[in-house]
Residue, then its C-alpha position, 0 to 999 in steps of 0.5 A: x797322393x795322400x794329405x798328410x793333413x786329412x783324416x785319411x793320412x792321420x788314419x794310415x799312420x795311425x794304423x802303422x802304430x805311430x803316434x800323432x807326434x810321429x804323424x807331425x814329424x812326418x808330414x813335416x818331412x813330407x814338406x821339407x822334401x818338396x821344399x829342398x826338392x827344387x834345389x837339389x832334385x831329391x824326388x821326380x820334380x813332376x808332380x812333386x807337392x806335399x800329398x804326392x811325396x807324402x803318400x808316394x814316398x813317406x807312407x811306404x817308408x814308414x810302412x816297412x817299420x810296422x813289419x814284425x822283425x823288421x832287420x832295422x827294428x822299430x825307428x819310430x820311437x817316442x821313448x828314448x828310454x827304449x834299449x833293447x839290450x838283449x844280448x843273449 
């Protein structure tokens, strides 16, 4: 389980390239997953609070993204203006 609100889990997604809006965005989803958890069973409902989601299911996600070639390229993205048009 990580705090998504700690120095340790700003450090872990800064670490993946991702900025501290990124970082809010994801912590946020961290939330969301808890809160809609109750209602339609996303995640086990054992243990299921903010830093575990966090830590357990968000951090790993977002760690794919860091990966050189990942297939699904870089989703993370604060430019919108980033169109990777090579066609060649």
């Amino acid at each position: 389980a990580v705090d998504p609100y700690s120095p340790e889990g700003k450090d872990l997604t800064s670490s993946l390239g991702l900025s501290p809006s990124q970082h809010s965005s994801l912590a946020a989803l961290a939330e969301l997953v808890v809160e809609w958890n109750d209602r339609i069973n996303l995640v086990s409902r054992r243990d299921c609070d903010v830093d575990v989601v966090f830590g357990r299911h968000v951090l790993p996600s977002a760690a794919l993204c860091s990966v050189p070639d990942f297939p699904l390229g870089r989703p993370f993205s604060d430019d919108d203006d980033d169109d990777d048009d090579d066609d060649d």
